[in-house]
Structure formats: C-alpha cells, structure tokens
N, C-alpha and C positions, 0 to 999 in steps of 0.2 A: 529423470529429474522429477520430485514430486514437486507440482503445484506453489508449494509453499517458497520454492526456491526463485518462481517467476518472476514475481515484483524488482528481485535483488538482478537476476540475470538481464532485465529489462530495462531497470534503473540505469545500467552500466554501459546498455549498446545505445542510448537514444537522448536527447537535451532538453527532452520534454521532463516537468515533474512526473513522478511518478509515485502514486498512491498505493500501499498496499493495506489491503482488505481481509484479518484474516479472519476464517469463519467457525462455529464452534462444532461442525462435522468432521468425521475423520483425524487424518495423522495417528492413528491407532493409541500407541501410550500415552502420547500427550492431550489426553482427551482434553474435549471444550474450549479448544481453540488453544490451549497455552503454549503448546511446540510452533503452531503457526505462527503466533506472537514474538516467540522469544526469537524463533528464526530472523523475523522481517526485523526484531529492532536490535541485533547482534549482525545486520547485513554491512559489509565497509561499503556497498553502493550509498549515493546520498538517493535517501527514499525515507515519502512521510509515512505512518504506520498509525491507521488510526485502530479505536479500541475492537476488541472480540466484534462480533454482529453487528459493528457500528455503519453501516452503509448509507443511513440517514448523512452521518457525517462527513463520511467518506465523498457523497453527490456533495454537500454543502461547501467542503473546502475546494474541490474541483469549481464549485461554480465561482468561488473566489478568484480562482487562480485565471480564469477565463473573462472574468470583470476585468482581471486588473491587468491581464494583456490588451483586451479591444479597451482600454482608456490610454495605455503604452502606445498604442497604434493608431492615435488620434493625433 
C-alpha cells in the first residue's frame, strides 16, 4: 500500500477526524503532489484533504478541531 492510500485506510478504521496531507515528492507520474491529491479527495472514507505542501493548514485545522472538542468537554 503506497503512503498515499493511508489517510483513506485510517479515515475508515478509527472516529477521530482525520487529515490528509499530500506532499509534492514522489508517487512517480503523478508528479507534484497531484496523484496524492486526487487520491485523498476520490477517497469514499470521510477524510479532510488539505491543499499540496499545505501543512501550515493542515496543524491550523487540527488545532481547531482540538479547540472545539476541549470547549465540547466543558
């Protein structure tokens, strides 16, 4: 299983969001991230898929998702 299929395999076994990150190394033809891309947002798991080398955003919606459980759990 390449890498790229992780997020979707992950999404599917666990009730946590789940973020996928794809990056713009590798996946050979699909260069620049685009096969990672199209993979993660063609996945049937529910899973968020933020842009190429986006990992700035990637932490940013996570830290959301983290606010607004510990305010849920008050």
């Amino acid at each position: 299983m390449a890498s790229v299929d992780m997020p979707a395999v992950v999404a599917g076994l666990v009730e946590a969001p789940v973020i996928g990150l794809p990056v713009s190394t590798g996946y050979g033809l699909g260069g620049g991230g685009e096969a990672a891309l199209y993979s993660m947002l063609q996945s049937c798991s529910v899973l968020t898929v933020v842009n190429i080398d986006a990992g700035f955003v990637a932490g940013a919606y996570a830290a959301k998702i983290a606010r607004q459980k510990a305010a849920n759990q008050k």
